[in-house]
C-alpha positions in Angstrom: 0.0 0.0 0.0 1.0 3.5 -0.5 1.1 4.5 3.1 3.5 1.9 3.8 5.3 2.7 1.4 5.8 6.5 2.3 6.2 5.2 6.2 9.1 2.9 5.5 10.9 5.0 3.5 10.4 8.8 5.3 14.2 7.9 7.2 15.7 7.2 3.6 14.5 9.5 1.2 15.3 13.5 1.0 13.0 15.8 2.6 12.0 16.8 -0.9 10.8 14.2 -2.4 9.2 12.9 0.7 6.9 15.8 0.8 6.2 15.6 -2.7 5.1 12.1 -2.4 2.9 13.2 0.5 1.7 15.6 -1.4 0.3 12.7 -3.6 -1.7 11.2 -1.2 -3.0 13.8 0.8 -6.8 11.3 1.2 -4.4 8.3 2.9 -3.0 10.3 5.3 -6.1 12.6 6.7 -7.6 8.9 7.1 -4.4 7.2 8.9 -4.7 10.7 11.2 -8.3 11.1 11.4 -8.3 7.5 12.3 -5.9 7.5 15.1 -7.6 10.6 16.6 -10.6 8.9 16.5 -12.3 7.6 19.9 -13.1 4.1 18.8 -10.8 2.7 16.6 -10.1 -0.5 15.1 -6.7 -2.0 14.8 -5.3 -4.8 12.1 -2.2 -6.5 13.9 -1.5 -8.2 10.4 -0.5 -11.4 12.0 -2.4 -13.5 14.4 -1.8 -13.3 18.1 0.0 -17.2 18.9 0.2 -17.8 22.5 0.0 -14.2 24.1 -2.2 -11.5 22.8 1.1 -8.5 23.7 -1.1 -5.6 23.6 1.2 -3.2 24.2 3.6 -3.7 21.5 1.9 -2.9 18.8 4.9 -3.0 15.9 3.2 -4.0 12.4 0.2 -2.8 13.3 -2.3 -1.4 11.0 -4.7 1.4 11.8 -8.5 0.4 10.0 -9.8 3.9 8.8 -13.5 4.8 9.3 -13.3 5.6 5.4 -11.6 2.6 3.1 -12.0 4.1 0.1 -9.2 6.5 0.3 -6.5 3.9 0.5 -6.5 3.1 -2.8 -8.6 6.7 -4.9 -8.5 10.5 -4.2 -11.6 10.9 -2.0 -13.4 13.7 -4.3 -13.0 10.8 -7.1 -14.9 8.2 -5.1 -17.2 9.7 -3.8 -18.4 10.5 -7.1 -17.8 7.1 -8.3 -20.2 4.1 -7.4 -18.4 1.6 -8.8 -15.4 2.4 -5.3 -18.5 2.3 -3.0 -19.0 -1.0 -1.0 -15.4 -1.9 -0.5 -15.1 -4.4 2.8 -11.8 -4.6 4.8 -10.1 -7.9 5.3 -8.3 -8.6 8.4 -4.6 -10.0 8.2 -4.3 -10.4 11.4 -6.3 -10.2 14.5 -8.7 -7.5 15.0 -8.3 -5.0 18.0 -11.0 -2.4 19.2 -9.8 -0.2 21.6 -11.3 3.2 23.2 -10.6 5.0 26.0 -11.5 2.6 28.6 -10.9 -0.7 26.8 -8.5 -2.7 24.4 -10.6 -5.8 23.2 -8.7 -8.5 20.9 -10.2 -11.3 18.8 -7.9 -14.0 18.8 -8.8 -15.6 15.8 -6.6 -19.0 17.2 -8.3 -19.4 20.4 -11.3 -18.4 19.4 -11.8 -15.9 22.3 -12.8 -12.1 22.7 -10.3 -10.5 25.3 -11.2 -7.9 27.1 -8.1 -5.9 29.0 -7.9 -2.4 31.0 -6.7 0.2 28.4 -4.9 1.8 31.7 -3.3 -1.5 32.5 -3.2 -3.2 29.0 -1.8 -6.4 31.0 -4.6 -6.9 32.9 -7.0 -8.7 31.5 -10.4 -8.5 32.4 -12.4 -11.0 31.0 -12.7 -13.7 27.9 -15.9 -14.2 25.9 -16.6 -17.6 23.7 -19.3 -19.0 22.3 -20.8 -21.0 25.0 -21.7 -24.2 22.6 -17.3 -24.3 21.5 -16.4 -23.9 25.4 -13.2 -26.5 25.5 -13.1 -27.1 22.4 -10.2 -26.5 20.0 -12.0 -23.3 17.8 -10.7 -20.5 15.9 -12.3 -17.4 14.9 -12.5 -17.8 11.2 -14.5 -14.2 9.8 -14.2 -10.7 11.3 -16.5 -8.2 9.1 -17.1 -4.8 9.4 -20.2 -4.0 9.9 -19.7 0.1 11.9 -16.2 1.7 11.9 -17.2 5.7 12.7 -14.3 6.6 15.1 -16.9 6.8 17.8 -18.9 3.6 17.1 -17.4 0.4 15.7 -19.7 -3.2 15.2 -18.1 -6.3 13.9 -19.5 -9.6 12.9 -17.5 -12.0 14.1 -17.8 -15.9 13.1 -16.3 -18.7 15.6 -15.8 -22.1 14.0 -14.8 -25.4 15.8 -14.7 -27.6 12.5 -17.5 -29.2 10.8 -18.9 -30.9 13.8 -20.1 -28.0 15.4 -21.0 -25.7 12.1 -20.5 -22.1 12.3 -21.8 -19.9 15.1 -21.6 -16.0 14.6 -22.4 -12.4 17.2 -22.3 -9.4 16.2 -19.5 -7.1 18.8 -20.8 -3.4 19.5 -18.4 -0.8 20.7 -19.2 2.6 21.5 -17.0 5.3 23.6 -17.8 4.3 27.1 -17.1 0.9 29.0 -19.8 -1.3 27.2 -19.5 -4.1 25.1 -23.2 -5.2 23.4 -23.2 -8.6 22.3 -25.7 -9.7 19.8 -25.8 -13.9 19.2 -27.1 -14.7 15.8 -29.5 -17.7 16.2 -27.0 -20.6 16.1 -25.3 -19.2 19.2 -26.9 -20.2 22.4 -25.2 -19.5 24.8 -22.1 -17.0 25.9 -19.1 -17.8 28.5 -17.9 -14.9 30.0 -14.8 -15.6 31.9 -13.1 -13.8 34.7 -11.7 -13.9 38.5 -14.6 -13.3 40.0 -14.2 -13.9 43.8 -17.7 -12.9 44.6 -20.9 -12.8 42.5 -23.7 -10.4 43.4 -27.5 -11.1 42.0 -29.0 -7.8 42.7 -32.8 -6.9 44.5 -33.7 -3.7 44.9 -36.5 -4.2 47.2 -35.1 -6.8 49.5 -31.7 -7.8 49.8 -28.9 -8.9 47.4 -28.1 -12.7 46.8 -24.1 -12.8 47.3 -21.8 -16.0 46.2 -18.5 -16.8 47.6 -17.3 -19.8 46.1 -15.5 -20.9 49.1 -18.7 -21.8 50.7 -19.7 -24.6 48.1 -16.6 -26.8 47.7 -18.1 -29.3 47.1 -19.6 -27.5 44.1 -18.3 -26.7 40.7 -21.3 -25.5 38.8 -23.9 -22.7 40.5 -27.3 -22.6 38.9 -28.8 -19.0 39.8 -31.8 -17.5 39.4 -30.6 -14.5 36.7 -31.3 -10.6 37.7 -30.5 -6.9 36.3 -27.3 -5.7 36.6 -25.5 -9.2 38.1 -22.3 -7.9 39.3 -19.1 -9.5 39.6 -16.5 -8.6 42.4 -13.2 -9.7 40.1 -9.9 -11.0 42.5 -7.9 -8.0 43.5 -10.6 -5.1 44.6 -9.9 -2.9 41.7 -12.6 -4.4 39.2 -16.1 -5.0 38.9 -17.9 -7.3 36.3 -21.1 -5.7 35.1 -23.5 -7.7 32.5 -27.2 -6.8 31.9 -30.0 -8.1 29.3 -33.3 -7.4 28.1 -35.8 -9.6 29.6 -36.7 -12.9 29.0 -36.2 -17.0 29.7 -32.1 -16.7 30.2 -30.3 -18.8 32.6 -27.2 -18.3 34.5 -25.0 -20.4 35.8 -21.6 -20.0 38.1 -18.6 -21.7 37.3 -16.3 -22.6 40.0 -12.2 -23.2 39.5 -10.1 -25.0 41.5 -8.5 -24.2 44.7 -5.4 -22.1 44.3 -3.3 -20.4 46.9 -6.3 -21.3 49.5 -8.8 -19.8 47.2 -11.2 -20.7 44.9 -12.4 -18.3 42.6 -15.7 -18.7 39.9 -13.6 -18.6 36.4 -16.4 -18.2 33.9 -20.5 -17.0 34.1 -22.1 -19.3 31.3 -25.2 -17.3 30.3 -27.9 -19.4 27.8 -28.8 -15.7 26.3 -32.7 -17.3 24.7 -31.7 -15.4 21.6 -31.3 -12.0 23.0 -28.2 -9.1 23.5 -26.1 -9.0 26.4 -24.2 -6.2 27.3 -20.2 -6.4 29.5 -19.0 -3.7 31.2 -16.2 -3.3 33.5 -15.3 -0.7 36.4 -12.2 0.2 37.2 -10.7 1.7 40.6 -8.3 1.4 43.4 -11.2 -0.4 46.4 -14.0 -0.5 44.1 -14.6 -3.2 46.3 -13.6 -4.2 49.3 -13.9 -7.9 51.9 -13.3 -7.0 55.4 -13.0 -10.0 57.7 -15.2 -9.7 60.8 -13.0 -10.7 63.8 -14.4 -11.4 67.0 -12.2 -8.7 68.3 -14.4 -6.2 66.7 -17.3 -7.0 69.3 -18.7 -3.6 71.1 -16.0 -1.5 69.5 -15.4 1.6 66.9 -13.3 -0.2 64.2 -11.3 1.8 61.6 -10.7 -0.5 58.7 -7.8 0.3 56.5 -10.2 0.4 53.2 -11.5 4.0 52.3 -14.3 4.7 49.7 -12.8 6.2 46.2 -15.5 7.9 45.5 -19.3 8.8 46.6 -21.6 5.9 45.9 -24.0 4.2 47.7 -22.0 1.8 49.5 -23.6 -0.8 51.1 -22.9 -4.5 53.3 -24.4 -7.3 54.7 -24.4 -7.8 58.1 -26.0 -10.6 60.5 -29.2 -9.3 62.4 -31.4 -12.3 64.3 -30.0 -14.7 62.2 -30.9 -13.0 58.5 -28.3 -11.3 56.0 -29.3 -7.8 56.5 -28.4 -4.7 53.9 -26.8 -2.1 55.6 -26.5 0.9 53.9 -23.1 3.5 55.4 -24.1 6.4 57.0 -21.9 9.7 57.0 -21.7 9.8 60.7 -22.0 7.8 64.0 -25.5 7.4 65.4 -28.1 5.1 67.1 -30.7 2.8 65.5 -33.6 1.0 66.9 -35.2 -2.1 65.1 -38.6 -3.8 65.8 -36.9 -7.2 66.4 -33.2 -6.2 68.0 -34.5 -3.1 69.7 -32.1 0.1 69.8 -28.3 -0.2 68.8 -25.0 1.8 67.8 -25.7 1.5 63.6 -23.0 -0.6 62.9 -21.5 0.8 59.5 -20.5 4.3 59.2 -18.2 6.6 57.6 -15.9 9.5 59.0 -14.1 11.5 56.2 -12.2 9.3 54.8 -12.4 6.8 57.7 -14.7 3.7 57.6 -16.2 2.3 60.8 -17.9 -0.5 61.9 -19.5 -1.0 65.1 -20.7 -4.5 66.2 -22.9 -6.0 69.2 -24.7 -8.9 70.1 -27.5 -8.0 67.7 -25.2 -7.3 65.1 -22.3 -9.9 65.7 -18.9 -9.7 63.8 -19.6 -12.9 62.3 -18.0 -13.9 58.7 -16.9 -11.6 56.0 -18.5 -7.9 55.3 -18.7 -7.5 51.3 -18.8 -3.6 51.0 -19.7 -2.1 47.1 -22.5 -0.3 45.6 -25.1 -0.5 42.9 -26.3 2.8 42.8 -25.3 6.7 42.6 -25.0 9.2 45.6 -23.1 12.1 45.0 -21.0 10.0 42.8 -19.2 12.4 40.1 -20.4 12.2 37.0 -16.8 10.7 35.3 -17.8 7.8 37.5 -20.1 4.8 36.2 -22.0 2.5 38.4 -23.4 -0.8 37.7 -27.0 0.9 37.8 -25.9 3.8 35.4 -24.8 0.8 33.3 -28.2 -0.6 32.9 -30.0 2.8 32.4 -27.9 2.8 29.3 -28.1 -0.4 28.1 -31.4 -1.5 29.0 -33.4 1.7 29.0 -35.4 3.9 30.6 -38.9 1.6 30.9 -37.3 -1.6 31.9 -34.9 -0.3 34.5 -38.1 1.6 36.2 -39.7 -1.9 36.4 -36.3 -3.4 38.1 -35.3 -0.5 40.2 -39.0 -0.1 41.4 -38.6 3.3 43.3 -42.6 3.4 44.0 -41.5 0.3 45.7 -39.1 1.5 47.7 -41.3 4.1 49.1 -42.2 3.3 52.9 -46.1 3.4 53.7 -47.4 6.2 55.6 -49.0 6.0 59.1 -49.4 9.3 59.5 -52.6 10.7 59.8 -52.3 14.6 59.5 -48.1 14.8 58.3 -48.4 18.2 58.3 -50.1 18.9 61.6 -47.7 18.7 64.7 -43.8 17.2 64.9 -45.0 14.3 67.7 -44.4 10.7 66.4 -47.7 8.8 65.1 -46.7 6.0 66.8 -48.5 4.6 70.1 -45.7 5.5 72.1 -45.0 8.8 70.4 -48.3 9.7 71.0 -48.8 8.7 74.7 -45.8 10.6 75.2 -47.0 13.8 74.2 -50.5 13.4 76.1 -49.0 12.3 78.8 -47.2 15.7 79.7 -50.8 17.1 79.1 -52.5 15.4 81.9 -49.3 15.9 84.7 -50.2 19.7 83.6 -53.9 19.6 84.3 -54.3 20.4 80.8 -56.5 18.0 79.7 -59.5 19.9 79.3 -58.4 23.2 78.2 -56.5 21.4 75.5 -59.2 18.9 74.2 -59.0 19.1 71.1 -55.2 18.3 70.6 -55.6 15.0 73.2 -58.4 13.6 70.7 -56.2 14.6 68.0 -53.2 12.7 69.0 -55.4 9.4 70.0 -57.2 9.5 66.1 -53.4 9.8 65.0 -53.0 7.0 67.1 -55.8 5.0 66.3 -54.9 5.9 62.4 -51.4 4.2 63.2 -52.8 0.7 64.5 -55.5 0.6 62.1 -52.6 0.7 59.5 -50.5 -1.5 61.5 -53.2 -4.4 61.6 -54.1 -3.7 57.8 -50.3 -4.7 56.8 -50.0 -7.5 59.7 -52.8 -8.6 57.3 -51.2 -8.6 54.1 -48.3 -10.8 55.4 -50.9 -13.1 56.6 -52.5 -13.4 53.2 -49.0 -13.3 51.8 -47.8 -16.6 53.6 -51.3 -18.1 53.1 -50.8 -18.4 49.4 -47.1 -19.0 49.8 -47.8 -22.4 51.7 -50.4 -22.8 48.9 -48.4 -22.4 45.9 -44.8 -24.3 47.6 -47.8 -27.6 48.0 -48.9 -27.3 44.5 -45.3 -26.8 43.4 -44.4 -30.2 45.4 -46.9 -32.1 43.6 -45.7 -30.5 40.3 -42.3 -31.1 41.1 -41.9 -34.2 43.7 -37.5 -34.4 43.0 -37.6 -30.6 44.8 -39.9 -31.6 47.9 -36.8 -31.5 50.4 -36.3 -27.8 48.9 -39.9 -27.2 49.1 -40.0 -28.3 52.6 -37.4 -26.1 53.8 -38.8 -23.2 52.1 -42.5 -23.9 53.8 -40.7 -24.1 56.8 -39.9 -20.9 57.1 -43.2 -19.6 55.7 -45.0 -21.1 58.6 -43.6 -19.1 61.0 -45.6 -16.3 59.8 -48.9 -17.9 60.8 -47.4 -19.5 64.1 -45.8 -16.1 65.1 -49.3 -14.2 64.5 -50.7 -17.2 67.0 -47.9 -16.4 70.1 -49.0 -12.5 69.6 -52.3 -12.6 68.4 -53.5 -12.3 72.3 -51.0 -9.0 72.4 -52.3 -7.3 69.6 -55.4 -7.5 70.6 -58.3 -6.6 68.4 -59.5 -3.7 66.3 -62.8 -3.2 69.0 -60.4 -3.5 72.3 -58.6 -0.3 70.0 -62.0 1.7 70.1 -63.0 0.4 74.2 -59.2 2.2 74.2 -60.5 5.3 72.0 -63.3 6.4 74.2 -62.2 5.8 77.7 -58.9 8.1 76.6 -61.4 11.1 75.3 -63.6 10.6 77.9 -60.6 12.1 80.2 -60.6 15.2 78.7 -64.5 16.1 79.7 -64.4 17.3 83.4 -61.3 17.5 85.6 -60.9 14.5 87.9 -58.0 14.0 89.9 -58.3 9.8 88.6 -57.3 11.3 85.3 -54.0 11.0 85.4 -53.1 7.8 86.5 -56.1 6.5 84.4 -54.4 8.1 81.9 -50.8 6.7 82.7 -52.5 3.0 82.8 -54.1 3.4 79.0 -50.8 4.5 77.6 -49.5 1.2 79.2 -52.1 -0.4 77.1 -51.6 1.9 74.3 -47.9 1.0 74.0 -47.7 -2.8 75.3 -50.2 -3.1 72.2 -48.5 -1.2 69.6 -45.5 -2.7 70.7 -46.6 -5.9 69.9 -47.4 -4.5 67.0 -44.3 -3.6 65.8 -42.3 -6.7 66.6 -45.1 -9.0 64.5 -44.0 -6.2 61.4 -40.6 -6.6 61.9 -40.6 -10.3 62.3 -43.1 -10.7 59.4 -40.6 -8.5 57.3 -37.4 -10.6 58.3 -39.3 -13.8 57.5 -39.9 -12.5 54.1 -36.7 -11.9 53.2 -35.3 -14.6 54.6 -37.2 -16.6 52.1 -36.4 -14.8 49.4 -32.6 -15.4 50.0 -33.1 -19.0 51.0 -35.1 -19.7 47.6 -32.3 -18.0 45.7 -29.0 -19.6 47.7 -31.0 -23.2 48.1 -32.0 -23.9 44.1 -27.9 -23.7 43.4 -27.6 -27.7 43.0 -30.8 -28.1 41.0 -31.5 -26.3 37.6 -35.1 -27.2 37.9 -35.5 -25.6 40.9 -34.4 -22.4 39.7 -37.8 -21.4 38.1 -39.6 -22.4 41.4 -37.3 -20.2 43.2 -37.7 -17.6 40.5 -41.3 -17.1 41.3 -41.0 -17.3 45.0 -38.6 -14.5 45.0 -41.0 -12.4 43.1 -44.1 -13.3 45.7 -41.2 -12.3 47.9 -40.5 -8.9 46.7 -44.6 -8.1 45.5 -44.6 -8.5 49.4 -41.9 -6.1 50.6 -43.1 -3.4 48.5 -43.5 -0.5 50.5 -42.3 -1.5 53.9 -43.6 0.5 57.0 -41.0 1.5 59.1 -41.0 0.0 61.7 -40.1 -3.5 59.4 -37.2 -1.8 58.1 -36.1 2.1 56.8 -36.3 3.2 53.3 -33.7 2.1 51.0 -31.5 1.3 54.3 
């Protein structure tokens, strides 16, 4: 070609005739520069990559311009000319795409799409191959053009493991951010993405995360998960995080273990059957994206400075052992108290200082196992900075992400009456608390009007209490209904069943130990009128009549509380156990599937007194 040409000989020729012969070719070398400006571009290494794909020396290599037909013709001459237009490129090599985030080679030997950091172009990220030629000897016999813009590059690219296995072709998207797209044709069912993932994150939004460590099934080498928007993987190191996402439909995941090496195990590949549809691979990149903090029993009743600091504002979130249920723990930007209707009130046990991160761990909360701290989502994160959610926003849209990210769901319920009237608490003992003070005045019949007030906003509160104690009860009802049909439908899964119906009894049974304490909606109005009738006359029995009904007022609302926040720990216990319990049984998944969405219908708009918003 001519720009070879002119390249290998600029050190010999005189400056003279170099520029005239320059001068010649002025279309090839706006391309070869507009090209290498560009920020997509496509590389030709013009020979095939043998054993290691060397990404950093890049001698022989061959910049693809956007525009092919000035290579070979002045551009005013083609573009008048129809019979130039339609020209295809033809790889002697491998193909490279590269941006500013990425460097991604098809290595047309091992059959394998290699994704590496473009600021560490040794570090490779992750492999993708055809999921039907995993282990077997394939090469990648067709790239094709299909995009080359110098912001936007597609190629088709056709993997081939001899006649035995035919032909299987996707189509590789690029654009300028951190996103791959991947688009199977038909004849390719599956995708293998591999990578170091040391933990695996199947996101909820409404309860709480699913989170693999491959240490804790040894006995296990392939993981059969129940597949969600964005599933995140936590790559070895701390620096990297795995991000795929898909458009809805009947895909199926599963988890790929490796062997044990240096006393770890970490899952090498996510095989994904894609049921004919995209996906789309990103990575994120920086120092502690990630971190695993190992909770030591010296860390019981004590301020803990751990050595990992957040890079960035996100919302960071963990894990963390309450009454025996993985809990999410959101961090808070200070140190504070908490009180919970099952544990009762405690120091919150993850928190950050400036640049310092805390935790704080009791009884209720006991350092027990490993703390997984990352995030999904934005909070003051800067705007250079992607997070898996921003991820599938982009890839997934605006429509289907509202459906998965469910903020109406997220919402807490109200059980306040009036919100704008008054700063007193609607709760039972809120409210007893500010009448109280009323009665020790004398007050209570100059200031009738606010007592009756406070015990409507009370009565409002219990009424709303006992509506949602009811849709837990209806909840696990049809749960225990639908895990027996499920049995008979599916007699191989009845120990999984069981164990699952297990825990949805204790729903019912725990209504039965506190039905007696949360008493009934008429002993609430016997409670109603003898409290108003206080403020008619002045009596000096008014008082302590009045301090004995907020004993009742609270002892019942308190019971209250606790069936909420049991109820609500129950429920998300069996949506965790139905995801972490179908690992060992593909048929199971689908079960589990639709339990976890009964689950989550469920936990929609929590009160709070089951657990705060968005934690």
């Amino acid at each position: 070609m001519i720009f070879d040409r002119v390249m290998n000989c600029r050190m010999v020729l005189p400056k003279a005739a170099l520029i005239l012969l320059l001068a010649a070719s002025p279309g090839i070398l706006i391309t070869r520069a507009k090209a290498e400006a560009a920020n997509t571009r496509l590389w030709d290494t013009q020979s095939p990559f043998i054993k290691k794909n060397d990404v950093r020396n890049r001698t022989g290599w061959k910049i693809v311009p956007t525009d092919l037909l000035t290579l070979e013709v002045d551009p005013a001459a083609a573009a008048s000319d129809p019979s130039f237009w339609g020209r295809e490129y033809s790889f002697k090599g491998d193909a490279v795409a590269e941006n500013e985030h990425l460097i991604v080679v098809f290595a047309s030997q091992t059959a394998s799409v290699v994704v590496y950091s473009k600021a560490n172009p040794e570090k490779k990220l992750a492999e993708v191959a055809p999921l039907q030629l995993k282990g077997a000897r394939a090469k990648i016999t067709g790239v094709g053009i299909l995009q080359n813009t110098g912001d936007e590059a597609a190629l088709e690219v056709t993997f081939s493991a001899g006649q035995t296995t035919g032909k299987l072709s996707a189509v590789f998207s690029f654009g300028v951010d951190r996103i791959i797209e991947i688009k199977p044709a038909p004849d390719m069912k599956g995708i293998s993405i591999l990578s170091p993932i040391a933990w695996a994150v199947v996101p909820n939004f409404i309860g709480d995360d699913l989170i693999f460590d491959p240490q804790k099934f040894p006995s296990t080498s392939t993981l059969h998960i129940p597949p969600a928007n964005p599933f995140v993987g936590l790559l070895q190191g701390e620096n990297t995080m795995l991000v795929m996402t898909w458009p809805r439909g009947k895909q199926k995941m599963r988890l790929i273990a490796g062997k044990v090496q240096r006393q770890q195990r970490l899952f090498e590949s996510v095989d994904f059957d894609n049921d004919g549809k995209s996906i789309h691979l990103a990575v994120l990149e920086a120092p502690g994206i990630w971190h695993r903090e190992q909770l030591k029993p010296s860390y019981l009743e004590k301020d803990i400075a751990v050595e990992w600091k957040k890079p960035f504002p996100a919302k960071w979130i963990t894990q963390l052992d309450e009454a025996g249920v993985k809990t999410t723990f959101g961090f808070r930007e200070s140190r504070g108290g908490i009180w919970r209707a099952i544990t009762g009130k405690y120091i919150y046990p993850v928190w950050f200082d400036g640049e310092s991160t805390f935790f704080h761990l009791s009884k209720k909360i006991p350092p027990k196992g490993d703390s997984l701290i990352y995030f999904l989502e934005r909070e003051g994160t800067p705007v250079s900075v992607s997070t898996p959610v921003d991820i599938m926003k982009k890839t997934l849209g605006s429509q289907s992400c509202q459906t998965i990210l469910d903020l109406a769901g997220r919402k807490l319920r109200t059980h306040h009456r009036r919100p704008d009237a008054g700063a007193h608490r609607a709760a039972t003992c809120g409210c007893t608390a500010v009448i109280e003070p009323v009665f020790k005045a004398g007050q209570e019949v100059a200031r009738q009007e606010f007592v009756e007030g406070a015990v409507d906003d009370m009565v409002y509160f219990v009424r709303r209490h006992v509506a949602r104690i009811g849709e837990y009860q209806d909840f696990a009802r049809e749960m225990i209904q639908f895990l027996n049909q499920a049995k008979k439908s599916n007699p191989g899964l009845e120990p999984y069943l069981d164990s699952l119906e297990a825990i949805a009894q204790q729903i019912p049974e725990e209504y039965d130990r506190q039905k007696e304490n949360i008493k009934t909606l008429e002993y609430v109005d016997e409670l109603t009128v003898k409290t108003k009738a206080l403020t008619e006359k002045k009596d000096p029995k008014n008082l302590p009549t009045c301090l004995e009904l907020g004993k009742k007022w609270r002892a019942m609302g308190g019971a209250q509380d606790y069936l909420l926040g049991k109820f609500h720990s129950l429920t998300r216990k069996l949506f965790q156990e139905a995801g972490y319990g179908c690992v060992n049984q593909p048929e199971a998944v689908a079960v589990a599937q639709e339990i976890q969405k009964r689950c989550t219908d469920c936990l929609r708009n929590p009160d709070s007194y089951e657990i705060w918003a968005n934690y």
